[in-house]
Structure formats: structure tokens, C-alpha cells
C-alpha positions, 0 to 999 in steps of 0.5 A: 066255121065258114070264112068268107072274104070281101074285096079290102077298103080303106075305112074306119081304119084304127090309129095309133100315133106314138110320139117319143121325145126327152123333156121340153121336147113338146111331146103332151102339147103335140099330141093334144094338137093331134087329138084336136084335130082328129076330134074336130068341135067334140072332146077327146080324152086324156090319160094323165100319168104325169100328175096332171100336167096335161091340165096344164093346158086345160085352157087351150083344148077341150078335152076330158082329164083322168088321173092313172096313179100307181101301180102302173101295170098294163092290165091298169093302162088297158082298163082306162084306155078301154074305159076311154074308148066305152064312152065314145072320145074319137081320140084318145090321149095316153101321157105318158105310157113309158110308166107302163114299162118303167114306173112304179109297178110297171113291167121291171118292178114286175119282173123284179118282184117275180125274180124275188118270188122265185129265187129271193136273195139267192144270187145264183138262183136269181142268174138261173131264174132271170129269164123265167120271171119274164113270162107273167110280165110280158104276157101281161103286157102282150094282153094289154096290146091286144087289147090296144088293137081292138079300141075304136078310137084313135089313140096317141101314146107319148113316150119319154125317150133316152139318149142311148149310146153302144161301143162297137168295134171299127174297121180299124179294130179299134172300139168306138162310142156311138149312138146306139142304133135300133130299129124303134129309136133314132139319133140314139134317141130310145123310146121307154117302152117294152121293146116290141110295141112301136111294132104295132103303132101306125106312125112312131115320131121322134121330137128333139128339145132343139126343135120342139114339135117338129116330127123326125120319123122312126116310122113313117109309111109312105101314105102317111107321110104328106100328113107330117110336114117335117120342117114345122111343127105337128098342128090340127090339121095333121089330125085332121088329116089323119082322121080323114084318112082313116075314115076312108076314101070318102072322107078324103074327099070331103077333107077340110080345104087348106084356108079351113085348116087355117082358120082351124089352127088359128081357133085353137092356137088362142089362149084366151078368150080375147085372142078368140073372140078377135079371130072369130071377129076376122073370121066374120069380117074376111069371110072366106070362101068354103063349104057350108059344111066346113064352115058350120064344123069351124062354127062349132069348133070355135063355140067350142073352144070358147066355151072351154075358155070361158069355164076357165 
């Protein structure tokens, strides 16, 4: 075997966004924001765990809809991502992947029913074998993140998050209840997953219900960070961005000037085809300065959002 190395580029650089957060914290509608942007005038695909509530918002974003039912095991998530990713969305939503770990026939349903293959109702038997009916589960769900790092689109998983709280001991001697603190939650904010996989995500982002949408870092790196502006909402133009980061240095040239994110929030923030027709009527009637490109990619991104208004 002959290994050969090149000097390193930034380029085509895979993504993998996690968005963690309680109910009424904005996760679906942020990450279909996300994948938006990323996606520009094509359609991106949505996994659905949640018994179709993405298509709650069917009528604001293009994307392709599939239901993931039960058993939630990972080598069920890892055959939809992949099958997502063979038919070439440049993004890919996953909502949610917490049932992986802790849905019906997910990872603790696994392990539960190996303890039961292994011990049955023998309590001591059962305390000997805990560990042991951990190795099939957790292989398993090791092989569905290898295979999450192989796919060429981008993908945004969602999270649900726990408030998670541990008693320690002070200075004092004294025991004291506070947020828990981990390395992969925030705020005692916990996201429902395997442990070790928001290791392998490029950003890990927490929202609060307070403040819907609004991104608190978990992990954050520094060439990232002027992608999210923390004090507003997560928008397209963070997708876009991202995408045009990992798409490398040249694409980072020919990222889209601010006034096109603009007109590019105002395409997908419309709700109805009125709202859209009267933003592509300002759009005729300012006509802002910016390149032919940029302008016939906003052309197409507002075609196609009105022509996912209309079919609904």
C-alpha cells in the first residue's frame, strides 16, 4: 500500500450541525432555516420522527418529507440518512435523532432487551450482565456514525434536551443541588443522545424556549463563530454561509453580499403567496445593486418558493 500526501485545502468540507433544545425552543423551524440556506433554490430533505410535524411548515420551505416510524435503531436512521444522501439533497434534515437513543426500539430499548436475553428475571445475574448488554447496542450505534461521516450532504440533526441537575459537595462540606455540568450540554441542559456523538458534530448549538432560536454555543469553533450571531435568531443566511465555507475558499469569495441575504430571508420568511408575491414586487421596484449571479440565484429561490406556496 502507497500513502501519498497533498498539501491540505479547505473544500468540500462535510457538515454536521446539532441543534439541541426543550419544547417550544425553535429546534425544527431553526434547522430547516439552516438547511435553507445551505440548499439555496434546490430542495432538501427532512427525516421526520415526530409524526410529520415538520410538514407543519410545509408551506414555508421546499423540502422533500419522509416519515422514520419505529424501531428507532441506528442501522434504521443510518438507511434513510444514506438513502437522503443517494438522491443528492445538498442538506439533510434529521427531527428528531434522540429516538435513536431513547425511542421505541432505540439504544436503551436495545440494551434492555439484551440484558433480557442474557440474565432474564435474575436480579443477580442482571447486576453481573449490565455492562455486557451494552457491546451490540453500542457497536451498532458506532456503525451508524461512521456511516454518518461518510455522507456528502450536510446534515442538521435535532436534539430534545433535558434539564439535568447533580448534588455535589461545597467548599463547606456542605451538599449542594446544581446544573449538572457536562462537556456536551450547557445551563444543565442535556441533549438525549449516546454520549459520545456531539464529538463528531462540527457546531453543537443549545436554544432555550425563552428565546426561541437564538443559539447558545455547546461547541462553537472559532472559524465558525461569525457564522452565528448570538443575540438573534438562527436565519438562511447562517446556511448560507456555512455552506460557503465548506465549500472552500472560493466559494468564500463569491458569497452572497449582505443586501442578498436579505432579500433571501425576506423570500423565505413569507408565508403566503401574497406576502411573496409583494416582496418580489419590492424586489422589481428597488432593484438592488448585486451581482447578475446572486441576483438570478435569488430569482430562482423566490421561483421556488412560490412554486411550493402555490402546491399548497
Amino acid at each position: 500500500m502507497t500513502f501519498t500526501f497533498r498539501p491540505a485545502a479547505r473544500e468540500n468540507v462535510g457538515l454536521i450541525v446539532g441543534l439541541s433544545g426543550a419544547s417550544g425552543s425553535g429546534k425544527t423551524y431553526t434547522a430547516l432555516r439552516l438547511a435553507a440556506g445551505i440548499a439555496g433554490a434546490r430542495p432538501f430533505a427532512v427525516i421526520d420522527t415526530e409524526a410529520g410535524r415538520a410538514k407543519h411548515y410545509a408551506d414555508q420551505f421546499t423540502f422533500d418529507h419522509g416519515d422514520l416510524t419505529p424501531p428507532f435503531t441506528p442501522a434504521r436512521y443510518a438507511e434513510a440518512i444514506a438513502a437522503a444522501d443517494r438522491g443528492g439533497y445538498p442538506a439533510i434534515v434529521v427531527d428528531s435523532m434522540s429516538h435513536e437513543w431513547a425511542g421505541d426500539g432505540g439504544i436503551l430499548d436495545a440494551q434492555e432487551a439484551e440484558l433480557a436475553r442474557m440474565a432474564g428475571d435474575d436480579f443477580k445475574r442482571r447486576e453481573a450482565c449490565k455492562m455486557a448488554a451494552w457491546i451490540k447496542p453500542k457497536m451498532a450505534h458506532k456503525h451508524m456514525v461512521q456511516s454518518l461521516l461518510q455522507v456528502r450532504a450536510h446534515l442538521i440533526l435535532c436534539f430534545r434536551a433535558e434539564p439535568k441537575i447533580e448534588m455535589v459537595r461545597g467548599a463547606d462540606g456542605k451538599i449542594e443541588i446544581r446544573e449538572k455540568q457536562t462537556l456536551t450540554g450547557l445551563h444543565g441542559w442535556i441533549p438525549v443522545t449516546e454520549k459520545t456523538l456531539p464529538y463528531e458534530l462540527t457546531a453543537s448549538l443549545l436554544l432555550l424556549a425563552e428565546r426561541p432560536g437564538v443559539p447558545v454555543p455547546i461547541k462553537l469553533q472559532a472559524q465558525h463563530r461569525a457564522l452565528f450571531p448570538l443575540d438573534q435568531p438562527i436565519t438562511e443566511a447562517s446556511g448560507v454561509a456555512l455552506a460557503a465555507w465548506a465549500h472552500g475558499p472560493a466559494a468564500e469569495a463569491a458569497e452572497p453580499a449582505p443586501a442578498v441575504l436579505d432579500w433571501l430571508a425576506k423570500v423565505y420568511a413569507a408565508s403566503t403567496v401574497a406576502d411573496l408575491r409583494a416582496v418580489g414586487r419590492d424586489l422589481k421596484k428597488q432593484k438592488p445593486a448585486m451581482p447578475g449571479k446572486q441576483l438570478a440565484e435569488l430569482r430562482a429561490a423566490y421561483a421556488s418558493r412560490l412554486k411550493g406556496l402555490e402546491g399548497h
